[in-house]
GUZAVEX-589691 format. One line per 4 residues: number of its first residue (from 0); for each residue x, y, z of C-alpha. Coordinates in Angstrom, 3 decimals. Example, Ala and Ser with C-alpha at 12.3 -4.5 7.8 and 13.67 -1.06 7.14 Angstrom:
0	12.300,-4.500,7.800; 13.670,-1.060,7.140 .
! end
This chain:
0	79.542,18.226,195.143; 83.075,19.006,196.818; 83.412,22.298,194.353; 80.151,23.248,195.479 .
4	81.085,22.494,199.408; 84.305,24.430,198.425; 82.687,27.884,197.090; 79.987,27.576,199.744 .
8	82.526,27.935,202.194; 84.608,30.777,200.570; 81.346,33.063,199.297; 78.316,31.752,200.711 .
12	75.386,30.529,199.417; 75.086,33.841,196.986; 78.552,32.208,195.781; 76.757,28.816,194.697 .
16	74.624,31.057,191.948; 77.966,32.255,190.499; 77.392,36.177,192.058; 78.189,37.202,195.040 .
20	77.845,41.203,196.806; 79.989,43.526,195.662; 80.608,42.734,192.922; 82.299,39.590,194.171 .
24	82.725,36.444,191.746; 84.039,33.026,192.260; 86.401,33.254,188.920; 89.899,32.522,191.516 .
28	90.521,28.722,192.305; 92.832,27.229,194.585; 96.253,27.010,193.157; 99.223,25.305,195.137 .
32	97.175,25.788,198.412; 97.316,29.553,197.986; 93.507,30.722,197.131; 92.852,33.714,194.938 .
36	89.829,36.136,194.929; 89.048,38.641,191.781; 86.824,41.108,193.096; 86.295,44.393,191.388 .
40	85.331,47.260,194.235; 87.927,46.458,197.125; 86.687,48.071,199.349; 83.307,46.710,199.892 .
44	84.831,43.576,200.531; 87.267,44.090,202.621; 84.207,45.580,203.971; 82.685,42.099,204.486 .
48	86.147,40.351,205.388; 86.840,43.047,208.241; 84.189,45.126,209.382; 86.113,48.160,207.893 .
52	86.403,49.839,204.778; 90.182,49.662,204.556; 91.450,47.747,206.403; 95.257,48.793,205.219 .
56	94.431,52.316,206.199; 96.752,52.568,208.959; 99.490,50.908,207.185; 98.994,54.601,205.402 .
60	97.774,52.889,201.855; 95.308,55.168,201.142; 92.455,54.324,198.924; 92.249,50.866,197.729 .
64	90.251,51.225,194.329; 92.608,50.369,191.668; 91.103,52.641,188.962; 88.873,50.190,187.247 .
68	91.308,47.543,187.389; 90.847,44.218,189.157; 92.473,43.553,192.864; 94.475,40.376,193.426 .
72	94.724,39.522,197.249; 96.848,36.475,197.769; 95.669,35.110,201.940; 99.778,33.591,202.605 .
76	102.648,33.779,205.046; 104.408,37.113,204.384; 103.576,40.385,203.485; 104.774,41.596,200.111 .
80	103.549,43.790,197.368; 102.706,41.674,194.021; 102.583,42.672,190.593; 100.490,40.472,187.454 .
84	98.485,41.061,185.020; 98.255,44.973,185.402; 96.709,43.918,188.876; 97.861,45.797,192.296 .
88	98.114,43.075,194.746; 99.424,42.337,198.831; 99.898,39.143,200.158; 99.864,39.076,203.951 .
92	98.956,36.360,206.792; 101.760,36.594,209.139; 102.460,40.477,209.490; 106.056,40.396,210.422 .
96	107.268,43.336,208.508; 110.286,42.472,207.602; 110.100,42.691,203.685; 107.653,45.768,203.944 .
100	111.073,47.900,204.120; 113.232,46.074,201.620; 112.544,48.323,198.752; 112.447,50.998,200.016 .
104	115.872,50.510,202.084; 117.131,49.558,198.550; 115.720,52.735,196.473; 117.257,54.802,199.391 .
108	120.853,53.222,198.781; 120.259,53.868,195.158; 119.356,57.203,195.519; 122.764,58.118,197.658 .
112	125.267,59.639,195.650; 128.759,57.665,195.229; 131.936,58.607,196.718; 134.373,58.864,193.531 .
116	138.225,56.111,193.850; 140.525,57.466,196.526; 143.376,58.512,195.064; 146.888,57.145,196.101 .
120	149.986,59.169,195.922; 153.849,58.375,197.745; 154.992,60.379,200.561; 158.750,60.058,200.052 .
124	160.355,60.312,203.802; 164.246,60.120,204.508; 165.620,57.500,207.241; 166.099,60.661,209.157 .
128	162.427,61.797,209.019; 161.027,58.350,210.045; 163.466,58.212,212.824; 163.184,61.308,214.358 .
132	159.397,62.377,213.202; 158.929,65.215,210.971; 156.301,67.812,209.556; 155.740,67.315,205.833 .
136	153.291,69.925,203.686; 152.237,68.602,200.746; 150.547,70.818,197.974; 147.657,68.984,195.579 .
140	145.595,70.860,193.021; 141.899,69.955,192.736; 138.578,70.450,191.229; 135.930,72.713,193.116 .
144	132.254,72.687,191.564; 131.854,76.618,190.710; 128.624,78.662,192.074; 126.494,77.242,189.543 .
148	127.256,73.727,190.662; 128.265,72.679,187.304; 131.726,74.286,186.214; 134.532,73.418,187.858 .
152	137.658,75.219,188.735; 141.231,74.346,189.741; 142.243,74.914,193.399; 145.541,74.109,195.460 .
156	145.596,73.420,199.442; 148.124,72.488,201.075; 148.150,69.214,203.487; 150.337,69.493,206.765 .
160	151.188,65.247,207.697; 152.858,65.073,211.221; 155.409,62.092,210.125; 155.772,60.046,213.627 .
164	159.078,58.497,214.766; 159.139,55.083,213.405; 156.425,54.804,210.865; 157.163,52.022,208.676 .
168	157.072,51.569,204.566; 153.288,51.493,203.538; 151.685,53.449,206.329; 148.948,55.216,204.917 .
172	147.594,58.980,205.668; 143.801,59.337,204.870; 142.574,63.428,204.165; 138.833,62.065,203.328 .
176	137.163,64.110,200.553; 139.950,66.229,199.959; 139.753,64.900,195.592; 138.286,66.277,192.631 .
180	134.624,68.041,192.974; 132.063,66.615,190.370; 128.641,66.766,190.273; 126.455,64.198,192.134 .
184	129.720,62.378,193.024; 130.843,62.513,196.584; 134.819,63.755,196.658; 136.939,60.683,196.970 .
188	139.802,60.870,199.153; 143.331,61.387,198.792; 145.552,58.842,200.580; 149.717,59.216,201.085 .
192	150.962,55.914,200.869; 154.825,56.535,203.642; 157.389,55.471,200.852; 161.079,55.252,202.829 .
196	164.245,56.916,200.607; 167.401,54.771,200.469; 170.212,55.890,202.393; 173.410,55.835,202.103 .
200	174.592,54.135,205.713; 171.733,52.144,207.175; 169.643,49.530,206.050; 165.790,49.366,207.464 .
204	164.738,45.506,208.414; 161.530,46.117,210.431; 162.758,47.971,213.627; 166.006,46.988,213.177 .
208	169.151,48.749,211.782; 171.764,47.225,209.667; 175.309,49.200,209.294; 178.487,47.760,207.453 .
212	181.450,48.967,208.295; 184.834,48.709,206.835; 187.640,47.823,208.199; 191.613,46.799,207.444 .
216	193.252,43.115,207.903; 194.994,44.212,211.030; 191.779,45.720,212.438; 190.193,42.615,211.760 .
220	192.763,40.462,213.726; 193.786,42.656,216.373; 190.507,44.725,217.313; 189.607,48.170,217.673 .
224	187.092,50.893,218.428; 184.595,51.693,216.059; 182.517,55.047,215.539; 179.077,55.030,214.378 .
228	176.939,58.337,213.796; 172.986,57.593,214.352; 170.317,59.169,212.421; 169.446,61.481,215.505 .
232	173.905,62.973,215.194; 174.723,61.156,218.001; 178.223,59.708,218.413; 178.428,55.861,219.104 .
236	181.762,54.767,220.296; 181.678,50.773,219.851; 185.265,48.620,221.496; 185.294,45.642,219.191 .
240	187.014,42.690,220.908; 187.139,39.977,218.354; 188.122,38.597,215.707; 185.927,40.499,213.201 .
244	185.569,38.025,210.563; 183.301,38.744,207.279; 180.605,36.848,208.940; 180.596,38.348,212.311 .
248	177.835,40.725,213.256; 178.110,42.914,216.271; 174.710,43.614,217.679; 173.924,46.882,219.799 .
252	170.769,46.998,221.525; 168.071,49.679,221.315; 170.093,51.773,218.654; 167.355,50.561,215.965 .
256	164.262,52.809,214.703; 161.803,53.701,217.449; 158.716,51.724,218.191; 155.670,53.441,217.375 .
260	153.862,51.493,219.590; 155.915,50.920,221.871; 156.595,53.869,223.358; 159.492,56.920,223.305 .
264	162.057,54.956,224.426; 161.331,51.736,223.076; 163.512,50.856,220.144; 164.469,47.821,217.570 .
268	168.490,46.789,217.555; 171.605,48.193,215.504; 173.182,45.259,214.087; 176.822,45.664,212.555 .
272	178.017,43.914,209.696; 182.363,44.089,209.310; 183.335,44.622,205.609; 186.819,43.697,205.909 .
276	189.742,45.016,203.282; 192.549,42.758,202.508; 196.000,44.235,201.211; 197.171,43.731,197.492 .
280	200.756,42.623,198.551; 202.698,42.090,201.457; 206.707,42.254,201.996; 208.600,39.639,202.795 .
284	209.141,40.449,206.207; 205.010,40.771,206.778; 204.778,37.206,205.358; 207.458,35.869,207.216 .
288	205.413,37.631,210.660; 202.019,35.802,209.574; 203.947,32.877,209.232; 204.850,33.060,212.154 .
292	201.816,34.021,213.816; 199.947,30.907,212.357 .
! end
């Protein structure tokens, strides 16, 4: 009696003689809670259901017959295409939207071509060049795609990088698609990696400058003036005061590589490190004056 209630109230009483209009049968059941209807001409019942022959028409879905093929319509939460059996089915209730774009967002990714690996190289700049700034052109050679969009060809350009004052060791310079040409690959791009050249006087830390200098016994114990050239040929005259012992270190503010961020004037510190030179022998008379001394 209560599967008799239940296809009364889904069909009708046609429904209770196993037929329905249509073409309509009760062959679905309820499975899960989710209630499935086989008919074989959608369009007559959506006819019934909504007063309308397709009722998906402004969704721009076109005809509904599925070619002799049954319909599945699943009535859930969701709206989402469905696939069994051979069957072209929808499920919809609450008509949010949201997964109505999903695939074809995804096919639209898919369908963008890739961008081929950037491509790293060194851009080998003296302590000079990152101190003061400098212009460097580099040359690459490259692929183009020829006219016919399939051979390729070898072509040189040459890259102009305005080094700034105070760029440090692993800046990097992007020239986007500036790499090889191939076909439905985007051009990756070439990146210059700053890589700093030793030098012979000063030592990079940061911001800050490190210079040993060398100096005799007697300079060491008595003091003196030191000279220091700077990477921009300017002459530092330094008085040194103390005792310049091998671990002193004589610090001289805003000598150090420029701040890049910190504007023109703003720089790190020069610090000086004393290297000091002891003689092989001394004479009798210089031992007898340290003695002395001491």
């Amino acid at each position: 009696m209560r599967k008799k209630r239940q296809i009364y109230d889904q069909v009708g009483e046609q429904g209770l003689h196993g037929q329905s209009s249509g073409g309509f049968s009760t062959s679905g059941n309820t499975d899960g809670g989710r209630t499935h209807f086989t008919y074989m001409n959608a369009e007559d019942i959506f006819k019934q259901f909504f007063g309308d022959q397709n009722p998906f028409a402004s969704f721009g879905m076109g005809n509904m017959r599925s070619g002799g093929h049954g319909t599945r319509v699943h009535f859930s939460k969701g709206f989402q295409k469905t696939n069994n059996d051979g069957m072209s089915g929808f499920s919809f209730g609450n008509m949010g939207g949201d997964e109505m774009y999903e695939d074809t967002d995804t096919n639209m990714r898919n369908m963008q071509p890739q961008q081929a690996e950037a491509v790293q190289t060194p851009l080998h700049c003296s302590l000079e060049e990152l101190y003061n700034g400098a212009t460097k052109k580099m040359r690459i050679n490259r692929k183009r795609l020829g006219a016919d969009g399939h051979s390729t060809y070898d072509d040189v350009k040459i890259l102009e990088i305005n080094v700034k004052p105070g760029w440090k060791a692993g800046t990097k310079i992007t020239f986007p698609k500036e790499g090889d040409e191939k076909l439905g690959v985007i051009p990756g791009d070439i990146i210059f990696v700053v890589t700093p050249k030793p030098h012979p006087r000063f030592k990079r830390t940061g911001n800050d400058l490190t210079y040993k200098h060398r100096i005799t016994l007697k300079q060491a114990l008595t003091g003196f003036t030191m000279e220091i050239e700077t990477l921009d040929h300017r002459k530092l005259r330094i008085p040194i005061n103390k005792i310049a012992s091998s671990d002193y270190v004589h610090k001289i503010p805003n000598e150090g590589m420029p701040i890049s961020k910190g504007g023109s004037s703003s720089k790190g510190n020069l610090y000086v490190e004393f290297v000091v030179t002891f003689p092989h022998r001394l004479t009798e008379q210089q031992k007898k004056l340290v003695n002395d001394s001491f």
